[in-house]
C-alpha positions as CSV (number, residue, x, y, z in Angstrom):
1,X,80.9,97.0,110.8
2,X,83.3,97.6,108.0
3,X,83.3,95.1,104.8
4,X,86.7,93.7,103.5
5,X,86.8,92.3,99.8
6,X,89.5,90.0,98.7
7,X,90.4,89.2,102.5
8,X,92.1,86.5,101.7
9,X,94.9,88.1,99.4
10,X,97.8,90.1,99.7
11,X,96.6,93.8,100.9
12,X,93.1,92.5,101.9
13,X,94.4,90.1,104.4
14,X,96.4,92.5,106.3
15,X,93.4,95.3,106.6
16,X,91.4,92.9,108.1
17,X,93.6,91.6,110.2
18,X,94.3,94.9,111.3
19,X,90.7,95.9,111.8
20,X,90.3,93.3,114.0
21,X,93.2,94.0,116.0
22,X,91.8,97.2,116.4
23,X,88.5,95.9,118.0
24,X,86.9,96.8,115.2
25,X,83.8,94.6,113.9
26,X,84.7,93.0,110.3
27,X,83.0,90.9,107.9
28,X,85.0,89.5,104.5
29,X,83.9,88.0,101.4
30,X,85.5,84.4,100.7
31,X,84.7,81.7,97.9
32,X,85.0,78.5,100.9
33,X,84.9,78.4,104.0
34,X,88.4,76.9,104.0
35,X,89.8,80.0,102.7
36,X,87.7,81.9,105.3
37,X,88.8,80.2,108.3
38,X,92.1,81.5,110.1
39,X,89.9,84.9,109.4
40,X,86.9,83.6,111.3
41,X,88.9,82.2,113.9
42,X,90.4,86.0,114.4
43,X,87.0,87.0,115.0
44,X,85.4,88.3,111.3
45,X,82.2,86.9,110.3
46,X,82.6,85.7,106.7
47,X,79.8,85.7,104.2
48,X,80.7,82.3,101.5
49,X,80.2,84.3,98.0
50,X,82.0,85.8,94.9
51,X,82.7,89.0,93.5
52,X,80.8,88.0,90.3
53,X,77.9,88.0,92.1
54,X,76.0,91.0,92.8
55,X,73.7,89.5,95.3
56,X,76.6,88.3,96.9
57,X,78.3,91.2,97.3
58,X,75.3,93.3,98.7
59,X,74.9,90.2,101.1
60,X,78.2,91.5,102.6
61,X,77.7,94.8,102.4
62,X,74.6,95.3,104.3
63,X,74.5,96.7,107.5
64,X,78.4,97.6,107.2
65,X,78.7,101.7,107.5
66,X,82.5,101.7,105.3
67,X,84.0,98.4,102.7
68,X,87.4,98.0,101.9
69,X,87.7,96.7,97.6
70,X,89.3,95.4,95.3
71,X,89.2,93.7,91.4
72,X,91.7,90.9,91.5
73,X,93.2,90.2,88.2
74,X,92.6,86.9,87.3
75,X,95.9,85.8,85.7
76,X,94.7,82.4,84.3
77,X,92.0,84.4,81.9
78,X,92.5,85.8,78.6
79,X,89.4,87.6,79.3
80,X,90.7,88.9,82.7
81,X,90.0,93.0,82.0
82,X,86.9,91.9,81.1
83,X,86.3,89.9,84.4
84,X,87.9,93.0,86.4
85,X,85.3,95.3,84.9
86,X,82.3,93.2,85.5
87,X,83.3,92.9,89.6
88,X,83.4,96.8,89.1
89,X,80.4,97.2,87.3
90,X,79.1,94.8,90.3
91,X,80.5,96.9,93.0
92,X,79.3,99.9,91.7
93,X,75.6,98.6,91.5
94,X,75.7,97.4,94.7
95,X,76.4,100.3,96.3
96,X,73.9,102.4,94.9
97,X,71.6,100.1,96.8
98,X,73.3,100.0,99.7
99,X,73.5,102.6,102.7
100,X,77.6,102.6,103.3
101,X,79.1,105.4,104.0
102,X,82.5,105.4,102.4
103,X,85.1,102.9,100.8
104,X,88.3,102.5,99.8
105,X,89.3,100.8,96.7
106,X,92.2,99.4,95.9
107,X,93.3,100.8,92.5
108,X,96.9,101.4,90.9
109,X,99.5,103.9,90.7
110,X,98.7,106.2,87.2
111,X,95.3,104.8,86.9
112,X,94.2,107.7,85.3
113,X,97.0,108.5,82.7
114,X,96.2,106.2,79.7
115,X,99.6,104.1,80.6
116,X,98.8,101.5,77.9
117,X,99.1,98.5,80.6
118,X,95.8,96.7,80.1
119,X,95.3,96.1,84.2
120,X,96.3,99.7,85.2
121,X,93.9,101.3,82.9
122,X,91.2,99.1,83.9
123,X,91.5,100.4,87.3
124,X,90.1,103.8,86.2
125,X,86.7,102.1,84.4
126,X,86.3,100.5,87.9
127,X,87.1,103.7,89.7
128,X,84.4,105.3,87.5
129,X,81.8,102.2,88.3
130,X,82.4,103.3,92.2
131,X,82.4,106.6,91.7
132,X,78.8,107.0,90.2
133,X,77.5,105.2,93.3
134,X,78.0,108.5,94.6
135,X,79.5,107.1,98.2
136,X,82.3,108.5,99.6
137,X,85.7,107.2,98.3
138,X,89.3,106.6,98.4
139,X,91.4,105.4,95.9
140,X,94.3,104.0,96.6
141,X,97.0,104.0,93.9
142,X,100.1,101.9,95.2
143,X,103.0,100.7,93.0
144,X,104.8,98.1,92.6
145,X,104.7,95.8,95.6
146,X,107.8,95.1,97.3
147,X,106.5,91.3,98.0
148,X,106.1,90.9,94.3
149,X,109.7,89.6,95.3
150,X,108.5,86.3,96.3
151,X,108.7,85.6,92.9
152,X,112.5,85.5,93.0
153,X,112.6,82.6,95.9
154,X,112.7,79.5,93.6
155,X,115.5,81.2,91.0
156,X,117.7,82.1,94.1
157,X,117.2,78.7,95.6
158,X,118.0,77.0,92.2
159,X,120.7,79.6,90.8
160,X,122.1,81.7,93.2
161,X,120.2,84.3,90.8
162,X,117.8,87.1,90.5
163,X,116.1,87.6,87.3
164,X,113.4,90.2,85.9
165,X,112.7,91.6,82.4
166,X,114.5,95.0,83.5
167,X,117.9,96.2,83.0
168,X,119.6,96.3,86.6
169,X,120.2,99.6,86.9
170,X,116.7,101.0,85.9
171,X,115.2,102.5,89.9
172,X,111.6,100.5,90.2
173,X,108.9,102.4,92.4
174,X,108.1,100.0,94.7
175,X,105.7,100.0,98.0
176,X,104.9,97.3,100.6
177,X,101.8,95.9,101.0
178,X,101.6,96.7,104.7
179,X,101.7,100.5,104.4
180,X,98.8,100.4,101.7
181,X,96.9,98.3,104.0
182,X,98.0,100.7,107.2
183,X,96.8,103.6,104.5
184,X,93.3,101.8,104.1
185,X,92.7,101.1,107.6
186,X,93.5,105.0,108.9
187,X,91.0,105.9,106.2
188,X,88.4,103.4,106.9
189,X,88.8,104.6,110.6
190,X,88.5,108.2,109.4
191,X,85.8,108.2,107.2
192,X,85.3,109.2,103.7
193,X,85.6,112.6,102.6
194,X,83.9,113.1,99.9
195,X,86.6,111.5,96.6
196,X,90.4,111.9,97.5
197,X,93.4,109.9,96.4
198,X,96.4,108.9,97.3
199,X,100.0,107.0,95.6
200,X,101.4,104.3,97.6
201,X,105.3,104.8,96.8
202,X,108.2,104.1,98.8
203,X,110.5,107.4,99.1
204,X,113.6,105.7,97.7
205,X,113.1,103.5,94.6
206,X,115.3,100.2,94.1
207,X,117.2,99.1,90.8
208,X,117.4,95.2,91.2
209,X,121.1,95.3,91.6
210,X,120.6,97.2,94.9
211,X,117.5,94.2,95.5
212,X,120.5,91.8,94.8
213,X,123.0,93.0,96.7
214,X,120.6,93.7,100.2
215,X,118.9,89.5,100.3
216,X,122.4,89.0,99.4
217,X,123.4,90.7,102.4
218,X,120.5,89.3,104.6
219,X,120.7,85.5,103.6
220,X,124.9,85.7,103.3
221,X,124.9,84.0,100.2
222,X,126.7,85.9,97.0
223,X,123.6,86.4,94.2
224,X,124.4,88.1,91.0
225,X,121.6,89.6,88.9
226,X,120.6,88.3,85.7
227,X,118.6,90.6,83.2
228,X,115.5,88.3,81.0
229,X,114.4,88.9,77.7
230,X,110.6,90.0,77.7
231,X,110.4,86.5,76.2
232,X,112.2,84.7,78.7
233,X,110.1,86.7,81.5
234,X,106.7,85.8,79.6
235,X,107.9,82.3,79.4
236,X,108.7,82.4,83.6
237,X,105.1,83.9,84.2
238,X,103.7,81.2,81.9
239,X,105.4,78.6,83.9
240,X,103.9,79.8,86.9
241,X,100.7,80.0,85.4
242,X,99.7,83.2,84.0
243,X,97.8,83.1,80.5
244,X,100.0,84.1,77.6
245,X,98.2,87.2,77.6
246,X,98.2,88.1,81.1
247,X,102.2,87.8,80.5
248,X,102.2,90.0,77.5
249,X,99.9,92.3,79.4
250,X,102.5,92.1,82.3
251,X,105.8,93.3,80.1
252,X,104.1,96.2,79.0
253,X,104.9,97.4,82.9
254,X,108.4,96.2,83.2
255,X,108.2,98.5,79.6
256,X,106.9,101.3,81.2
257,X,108.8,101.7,84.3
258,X,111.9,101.3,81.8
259,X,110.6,104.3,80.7
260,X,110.1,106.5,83.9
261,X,106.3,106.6,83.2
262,X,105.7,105.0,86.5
263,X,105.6,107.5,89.3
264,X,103.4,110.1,91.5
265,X,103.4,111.8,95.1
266,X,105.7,109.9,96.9
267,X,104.8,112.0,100.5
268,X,101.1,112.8,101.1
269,X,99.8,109.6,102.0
270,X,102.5,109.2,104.7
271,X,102.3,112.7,105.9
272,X,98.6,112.7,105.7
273,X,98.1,109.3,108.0
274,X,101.0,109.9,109.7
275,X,102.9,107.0,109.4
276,X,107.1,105.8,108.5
277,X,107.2,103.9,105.3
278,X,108.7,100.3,105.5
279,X,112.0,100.0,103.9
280,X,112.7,96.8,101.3
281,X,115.0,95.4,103.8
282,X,112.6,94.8,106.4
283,X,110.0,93.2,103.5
284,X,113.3,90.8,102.3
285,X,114.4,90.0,105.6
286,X,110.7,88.9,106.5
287,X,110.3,87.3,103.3
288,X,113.8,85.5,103.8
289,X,112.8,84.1,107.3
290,X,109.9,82.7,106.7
291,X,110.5,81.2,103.5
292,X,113.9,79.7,104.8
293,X,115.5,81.0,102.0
């Protein structure tokens, strides 16, 4: 039995769902049993709890030999690295009491360089929290996620546009969420060895006039790209809901990817499960279809 955390989100979704495919026997974590369902219905048994919880998250974990985790940030809390280092400090605890074998936590690319973004540096307190468990682990450090891009579906529709707070030209690392989920599964599968990591990076980074000009291409529609001020891109984020300080949080890695401090091994992880990276196109033309864009 392996236990998936956050199951119903982006990466989380698509390891169990893979998992299952696989024949393999799942069990996820979800806050209703709404959210739960179309998982339940693909066979996982689903344990009704929350990440704050310890108890709850030991309920999930028992009897499961490897777990698949993750700290969601909670972008409608000022206190949201706060929140993220409790569910560490949870996960960590649990496990000490817990006979599992090996996990694999979702972490982020430069976790461990002191990047000054608030939500990657968290990531290497809650590495540390699983770590002294002293269960097998691997972290997986992916960048940028290629369907981050959803994000751009309402300005296109409206304006024809694409707009981030990043000069056009500036290459952004970017992964999809598949391939870090295809990366968790192969090393659920596999097994722990001891602590290992791996970056999650696409081998060709993309400016956003390249992203403009392929769903350009892909919906035959003639967008232009149109750069924000970090105010205009807080004020965007705002809108959609973030806390003001999430959003400030946020620009600091628009910042730092203007400044080429984003970045790592862009070939292990594929060479070491064996797999092809997906390209953006395939991400936008999926994206594209099923959002009617």
């Amino acid at each position: 039995m392996i236990a998936v955390f956050g199951a119903t989100g982006k990466v989380g979704g698509k390891v169990a769902a893979m998992l299952l495919e696989s024949g393999v026997p799942v069990r996820v974590m979800a806050r209703s049993p709404e959210n739960a369902a179309p998982l339940k219905t693909g066979g996982a048994e689903v344990v009704i709890g929350l990440l704050q919880n310890g108890d709850d998250i030991k309920t999930t974990l028992d009897g499961c030999d490897s777990a698949f985790l993750m700290t969601p940030m909670n972008r409608n809390s000022d206190n949201y690295i706060e929140e993220e280092l409790a569910i560490g400090r949870n996960y960590g605890a649990a496990l000490k009491d817990m006979d599992v074998g090996h996990v694999v936590y979702l972490s982020v690319i430069n976790a461990r360089d002191n990047t000054g973004i608030p939500f990657f540096d968290s990531k290497a307190e809650v590495e540390d929290s699983i770590a002294r468990s002293g269960i097998d682990t691997t972290f997986l450090r992916p960048t940028y996620f290629m369907e981050n891009l959803y994000q751009q579906v309402p300005i296109i529709q409206q304006f024809d546009m694409i707009s981030l707070p990043i000069p056009g030209d500036v290459p952004v690392p970017m992964v999809a969420t598949e391939d870090v989920a295809y990366a968790a599964v192969k090393s659920l599968l596999r097994g722990g060895r001891a602590s290992e990591a791996y970056d999650l990076i696409a081998p060709k980074d993309y400016n956003m006039l390249e992203v403009t000009d392929i769903f350009s291409r892909i919906i035959g529609r003639n967008l232009r790209y149109s750069e924000e001020t970090h105010e205009q891109g807080e004020q965007r984020m705002i809108q959609a809901g973030m806390t003001s300080v999430a959003a400030r949080d946020y620009m600091k890695m628009f910042d730092a990817i203007l400044e080429g401090r984003i970045g790592g091994d862009r070939n292990r992880v594929y060479e070491e499960f064996n797999f092809n990276p997906t390209p953006l196109e395939t991400v936008i033309d999926t994206m594209t279809r099923v959002l009617a864009v």
